[in-house]
C-alpha positions in Angstrom: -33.7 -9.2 -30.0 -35.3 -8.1 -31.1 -38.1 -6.2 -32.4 -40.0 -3.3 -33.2 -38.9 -0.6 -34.9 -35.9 -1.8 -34.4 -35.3 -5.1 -33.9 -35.9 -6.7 -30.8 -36.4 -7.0 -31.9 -36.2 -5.8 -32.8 -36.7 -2.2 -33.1 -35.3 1.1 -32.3 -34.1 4.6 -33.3 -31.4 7.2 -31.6 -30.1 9.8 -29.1 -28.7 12.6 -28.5 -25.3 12.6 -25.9 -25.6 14.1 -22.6 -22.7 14.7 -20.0 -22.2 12.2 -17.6 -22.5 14.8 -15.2 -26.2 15.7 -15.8 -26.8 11.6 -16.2 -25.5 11.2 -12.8 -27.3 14.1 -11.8 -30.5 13.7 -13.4 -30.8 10.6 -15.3 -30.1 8.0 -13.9 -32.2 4.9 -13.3 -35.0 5.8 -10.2 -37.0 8.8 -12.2 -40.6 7.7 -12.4 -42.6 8.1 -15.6 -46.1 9.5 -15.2 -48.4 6.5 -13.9 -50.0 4.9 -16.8 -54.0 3.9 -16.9 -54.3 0.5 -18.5 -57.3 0.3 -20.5 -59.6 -2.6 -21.5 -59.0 -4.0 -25.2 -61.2 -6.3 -26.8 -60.7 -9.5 -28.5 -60.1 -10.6 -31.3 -62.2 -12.7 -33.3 -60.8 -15.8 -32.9 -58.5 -15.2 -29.8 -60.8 -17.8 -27.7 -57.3 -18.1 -24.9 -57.7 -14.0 -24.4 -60.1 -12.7 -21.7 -59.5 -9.2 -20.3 -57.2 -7.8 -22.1 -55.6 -4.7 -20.7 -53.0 -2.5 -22.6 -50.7 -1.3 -20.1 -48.8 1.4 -22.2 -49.8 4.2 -24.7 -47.6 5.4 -26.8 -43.9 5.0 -28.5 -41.9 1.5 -29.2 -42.7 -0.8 -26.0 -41.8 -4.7 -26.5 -40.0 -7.8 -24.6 -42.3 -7.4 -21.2 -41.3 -10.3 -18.7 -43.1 -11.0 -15.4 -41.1 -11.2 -12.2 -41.1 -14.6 -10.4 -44.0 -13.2 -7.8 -46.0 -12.3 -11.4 -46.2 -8.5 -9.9 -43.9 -6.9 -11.9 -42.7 -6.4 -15.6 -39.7 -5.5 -17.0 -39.8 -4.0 -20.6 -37.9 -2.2 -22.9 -39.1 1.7 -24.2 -38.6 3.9 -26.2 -39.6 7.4 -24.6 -38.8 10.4 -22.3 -37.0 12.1 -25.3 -34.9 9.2 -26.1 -35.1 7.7 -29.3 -33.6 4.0 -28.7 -34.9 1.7 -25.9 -34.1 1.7 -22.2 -35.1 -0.4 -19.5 -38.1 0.2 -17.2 -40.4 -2.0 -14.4 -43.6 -1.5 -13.9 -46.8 -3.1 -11.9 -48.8 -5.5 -13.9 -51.7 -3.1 -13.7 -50.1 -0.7 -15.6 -48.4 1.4 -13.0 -45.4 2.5 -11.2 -43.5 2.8 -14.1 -39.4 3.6 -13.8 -36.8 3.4 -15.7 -33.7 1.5 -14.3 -31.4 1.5 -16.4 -28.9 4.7 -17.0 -30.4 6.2 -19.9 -26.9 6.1 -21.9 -26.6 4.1 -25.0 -29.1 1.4 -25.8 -30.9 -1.5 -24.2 -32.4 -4.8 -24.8 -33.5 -7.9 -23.1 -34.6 -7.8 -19.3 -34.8 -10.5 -16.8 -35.7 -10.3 -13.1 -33.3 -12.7 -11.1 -32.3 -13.3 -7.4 -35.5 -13.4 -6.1 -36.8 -10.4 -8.2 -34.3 -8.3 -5.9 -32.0 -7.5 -9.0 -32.3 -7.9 -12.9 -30.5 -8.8 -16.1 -30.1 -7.0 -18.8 -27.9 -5.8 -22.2 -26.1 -2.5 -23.1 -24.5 -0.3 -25.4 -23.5 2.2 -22.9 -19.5 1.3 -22.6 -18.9 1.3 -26.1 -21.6 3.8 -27.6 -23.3 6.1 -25.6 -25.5 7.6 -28.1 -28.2 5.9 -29.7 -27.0 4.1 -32.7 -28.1 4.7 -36.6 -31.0 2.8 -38.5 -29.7 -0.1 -40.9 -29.8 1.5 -44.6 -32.9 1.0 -46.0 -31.3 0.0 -49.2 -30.2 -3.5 -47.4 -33.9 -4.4 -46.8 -35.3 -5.6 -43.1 -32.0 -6.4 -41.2 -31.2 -6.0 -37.6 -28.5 -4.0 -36.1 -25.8 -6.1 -33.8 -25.2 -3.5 -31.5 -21.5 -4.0 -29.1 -24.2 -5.2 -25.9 -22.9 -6.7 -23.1 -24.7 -8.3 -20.1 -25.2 -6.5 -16.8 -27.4 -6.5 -13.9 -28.9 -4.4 -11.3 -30.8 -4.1 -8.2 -34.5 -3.8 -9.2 -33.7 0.1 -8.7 -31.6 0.3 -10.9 -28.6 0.9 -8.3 -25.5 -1.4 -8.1 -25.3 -1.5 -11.6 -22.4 -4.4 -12.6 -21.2 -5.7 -15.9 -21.2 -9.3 -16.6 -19.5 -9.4 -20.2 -17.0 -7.6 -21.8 -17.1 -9.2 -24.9 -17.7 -5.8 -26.4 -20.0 -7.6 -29.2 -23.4 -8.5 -29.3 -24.4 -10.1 -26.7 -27.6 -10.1 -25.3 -31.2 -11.8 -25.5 -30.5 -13.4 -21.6 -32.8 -15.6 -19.5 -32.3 -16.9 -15.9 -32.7 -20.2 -15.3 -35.6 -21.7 -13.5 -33.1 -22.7 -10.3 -32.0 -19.2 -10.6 -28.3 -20.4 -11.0 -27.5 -19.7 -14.7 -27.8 -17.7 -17.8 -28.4 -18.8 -21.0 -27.4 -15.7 -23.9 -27.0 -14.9 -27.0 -23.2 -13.7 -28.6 -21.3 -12.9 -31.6 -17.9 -13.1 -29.5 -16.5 -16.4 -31.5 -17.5 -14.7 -34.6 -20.9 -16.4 -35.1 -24.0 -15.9 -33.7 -24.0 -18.8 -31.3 -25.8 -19.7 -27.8 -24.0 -19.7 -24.2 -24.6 -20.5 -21.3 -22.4 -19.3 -18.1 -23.2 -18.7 -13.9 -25.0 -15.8 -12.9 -21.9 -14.3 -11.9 -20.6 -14.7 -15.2 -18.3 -17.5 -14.4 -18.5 -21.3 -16.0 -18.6 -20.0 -19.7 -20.1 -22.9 -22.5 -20.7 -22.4 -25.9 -24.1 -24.7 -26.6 -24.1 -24.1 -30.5 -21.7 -24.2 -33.3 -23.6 -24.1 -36.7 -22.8 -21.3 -39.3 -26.3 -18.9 -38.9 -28.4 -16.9 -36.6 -28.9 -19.1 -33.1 -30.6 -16.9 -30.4 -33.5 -16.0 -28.6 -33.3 -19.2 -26.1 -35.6 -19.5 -23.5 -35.6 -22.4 -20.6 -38.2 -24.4 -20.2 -39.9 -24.6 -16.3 -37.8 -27.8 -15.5 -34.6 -26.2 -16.7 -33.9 -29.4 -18.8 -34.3 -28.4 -22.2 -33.7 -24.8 -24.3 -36.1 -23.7 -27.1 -34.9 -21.4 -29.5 -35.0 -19.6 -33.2 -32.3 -19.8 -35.9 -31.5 -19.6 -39.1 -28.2 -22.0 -41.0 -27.3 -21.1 -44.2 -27.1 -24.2 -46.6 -26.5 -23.2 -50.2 -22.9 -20.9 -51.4 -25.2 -17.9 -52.0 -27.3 -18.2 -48.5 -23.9 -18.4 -46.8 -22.1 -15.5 -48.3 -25.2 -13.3 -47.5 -25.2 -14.3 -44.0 -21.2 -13.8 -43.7 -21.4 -10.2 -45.7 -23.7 -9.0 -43.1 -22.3 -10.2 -40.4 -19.0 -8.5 -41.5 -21.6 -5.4 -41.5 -22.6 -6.2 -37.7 -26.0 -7.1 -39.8 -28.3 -10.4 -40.0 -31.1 -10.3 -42.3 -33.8 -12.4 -39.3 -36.8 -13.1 -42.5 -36.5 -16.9 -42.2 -36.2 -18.4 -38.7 -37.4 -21.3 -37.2 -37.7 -23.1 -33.8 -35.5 -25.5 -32.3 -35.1 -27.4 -29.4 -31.6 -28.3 -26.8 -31.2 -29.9 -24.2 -29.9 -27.5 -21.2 -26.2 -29.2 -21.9 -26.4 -28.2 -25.4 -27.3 -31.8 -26.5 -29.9 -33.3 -29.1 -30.4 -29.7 -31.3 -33.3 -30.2 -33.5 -35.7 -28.4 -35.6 -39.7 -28.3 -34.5 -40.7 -25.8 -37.0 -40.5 -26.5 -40.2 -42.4 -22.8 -41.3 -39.9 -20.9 -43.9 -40.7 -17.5 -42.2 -40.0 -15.1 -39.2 -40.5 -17.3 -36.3 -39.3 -15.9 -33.1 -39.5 -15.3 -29.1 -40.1 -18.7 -28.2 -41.1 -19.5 -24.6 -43.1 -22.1 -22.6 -46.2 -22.6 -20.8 -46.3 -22.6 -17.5 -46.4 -26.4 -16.9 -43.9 -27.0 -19.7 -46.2 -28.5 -22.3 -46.3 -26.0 -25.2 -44.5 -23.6 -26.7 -45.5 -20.0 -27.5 -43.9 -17.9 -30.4 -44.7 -15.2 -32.8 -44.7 -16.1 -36.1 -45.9 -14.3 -39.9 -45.6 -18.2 -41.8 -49.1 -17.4 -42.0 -49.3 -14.2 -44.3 -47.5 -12.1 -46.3 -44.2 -10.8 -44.8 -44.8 -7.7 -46.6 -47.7 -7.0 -44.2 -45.7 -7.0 -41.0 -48.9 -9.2 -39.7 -46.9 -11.4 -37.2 -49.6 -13.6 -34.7 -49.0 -16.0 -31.6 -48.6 -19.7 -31.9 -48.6 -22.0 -29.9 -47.0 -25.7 -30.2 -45.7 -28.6 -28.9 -42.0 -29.7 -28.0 -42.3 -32.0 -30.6 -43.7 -29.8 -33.1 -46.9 -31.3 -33.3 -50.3 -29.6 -32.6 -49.5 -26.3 -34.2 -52.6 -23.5 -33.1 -52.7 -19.4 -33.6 -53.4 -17.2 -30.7 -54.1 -13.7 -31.8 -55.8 -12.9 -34.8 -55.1 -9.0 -35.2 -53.7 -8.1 -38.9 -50.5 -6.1 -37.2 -47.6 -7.1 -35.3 -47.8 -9.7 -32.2 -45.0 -10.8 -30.7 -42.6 -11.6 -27.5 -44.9 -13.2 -25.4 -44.2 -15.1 -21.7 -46.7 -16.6 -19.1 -46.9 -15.4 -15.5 -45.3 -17.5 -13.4 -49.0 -19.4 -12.2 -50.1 -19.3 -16.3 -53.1 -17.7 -15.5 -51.9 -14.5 -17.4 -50.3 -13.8 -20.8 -48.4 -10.3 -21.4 -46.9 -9.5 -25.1 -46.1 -6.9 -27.1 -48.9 -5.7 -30.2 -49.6 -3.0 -33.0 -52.8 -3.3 -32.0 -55.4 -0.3 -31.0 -52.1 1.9 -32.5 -53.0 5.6 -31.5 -50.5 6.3 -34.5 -48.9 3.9 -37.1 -46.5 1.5 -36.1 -46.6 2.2 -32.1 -45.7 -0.8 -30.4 -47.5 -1.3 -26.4 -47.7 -3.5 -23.9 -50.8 -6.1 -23.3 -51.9 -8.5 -20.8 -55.0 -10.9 -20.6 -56.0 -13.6 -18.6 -55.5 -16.9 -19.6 -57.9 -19.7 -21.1 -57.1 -23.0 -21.8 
């Protein structure tokens, strides 16, 4: 969830309605954006795993880029073409090719590629608000909306569009498993923000967690045996009832997260992180020995300076990644981990713009 403006994250705005006519018509997933020219980034000081870094977008609120399973591909969520809350697009890992898939109604979040990159996974807004929703009120500090998301996939077209959920709550923040078999999510439906896991065909429903607080962003690791994720469990009377009054709000305040560790049956939940701050999008090396995350334990919140991390499964061996003084987050490893994309604040052509960024890999 995230992201940028928004959220998922954690970012976003609005838009205006259109008929479902001229959607049908004219807007729905299959229109091609003009073909963007990556560009070559420098380093950071510091950012000794980078080499090659290419920003892939320019422009707008870009974030949550995942490679396909043949590392071609990405799938990201955009803010752009006059709309002022994210859809979902693909594009080549060069930069090009770029198409939106999804309808263009409502609001988006959280894409996957699945079945062999033939279709994809991801969240909506569109059967229960197709306009873009408002901003949290300023006046309640940095919360995130919980926008009624449901899961859905699609061919890779965006064609064959078919709802998974009808929870008609948030749910959202979905990842395939390795074997390609299941999905593990993230849902308000019981009341709670709590993790699932269910078939790709949205059968075999399991709820994995049950403590009060913020459980999401899971991610499988490469052997599909264990789950990392972020959350947040309220301990003291005043914590709780903050949590609970938001969540009555369809709000959750996301400024102290850490990461934790399931087995893929829900089993043996425990924390790794023990950093007090904003840690989210966990997700694994290639060979299943770290963990990568975004993280601002390391500054002050109030500079929006969030950095990559990586980590061990035990929590052990804790080292940064990027070194820019802006946002860094929602990072995933090709397939092969020879490549690294994420999302950055970095090389901004105007405050705040969020883009795309990948760079070869160094161990």
């Amino acid at each position: 969830m995230v992201a940028v403006s928004w959220t998922c994250k954690i970012f976003r705005g609005r838009c205006l309605r259109v008929e479902a006519v001229v959607l049908v018509a004219g807007l729905w997933g299959g229109i091609a954006s003009a073909q963007t020219q990556s560009q070559a980034v420098q380093a950071e000081s510091g950012e000794s795993h980078l080499r090659n870094i290419r920003q892939l977008t320019n422009g707008g609120e870009n974030a949550e880029a995942y490679f396909s399973h043949d590392g071609r591909r990405l799938i990201f969520q955009s803010t752009r073409d006059g709309r002022t809350c994210d859809q979902q697009y693909i594009m080549n890992v060069d930069g090009s090719g770029v198409r939106r898939i999804s309808n263009g109604i409502g609001k988006t979040t959280c894409g996957y590629f699945m079945s062999g990159d033939r279709r994809v996974l991801f969240a909506s807004s569109h059967a229960l608000e197709q306009v873009c929703p408002p901003r949290p009120d300023p006046s309640k500090g940095y919360v995130w909306r919980l926008d009624p998301f449901d899961l859905y996939t699609a061919n890779s077209d965006g064609s064959a569009l078919r709802r998974l959920t009808r929870f008609g709550v948030y749910t959202a923040e979905g990842v395939i498993s390795p074997d390609g078999k299941r999905i593990v999510f993230t849902s308000l439906k019981d009341g709670d923000l709590d993790i699932y896991v269910m078939n790709v065909d949205g059968t075999g429903l399991k709820q994995l967690t049950r403590q009060l607080g913020y459980d999401g962003g899971p991610w499988w690791s490469p052997d599909g045996k264990q789950i990392v994720y972020r959350a947040n469990h309220p301990k003291t009377d005043a914590d709780i009832k903050a949590y609970r009054d938001l969540l009555a709000q369809r709000l959750v305040r996301p400024n102290k997260m850490d990461l934790w560790l399931m087995n893929a049956d829900g089993s043996d939940q425990h924390q790794i992180t023990h950093l007090g701050a904003a840690s989210f999008g966990p997700s694994w090396t290639a060979n299943g020995k770290k963990i990568i995350f975004s993280s601002n334990h390391h500054t002050d919140p109030k500079l929006g300076n969030f950095d990559l991390f990586l980590i061990d499964p035990d929590g052990s061996h804790l080292e940064q990644v990027t070194t820019a003084s802006t946002f860094d987050g929602f990072p995933m490893f090709s397939p092969d981990g020879k490549r690294l994309v994420w999302a950055s604040n970095r090389h901004d052509a105007n405050p705040h713009e969020t883009n795309i960024f990948v760079a070869d890999w160094i161990d």
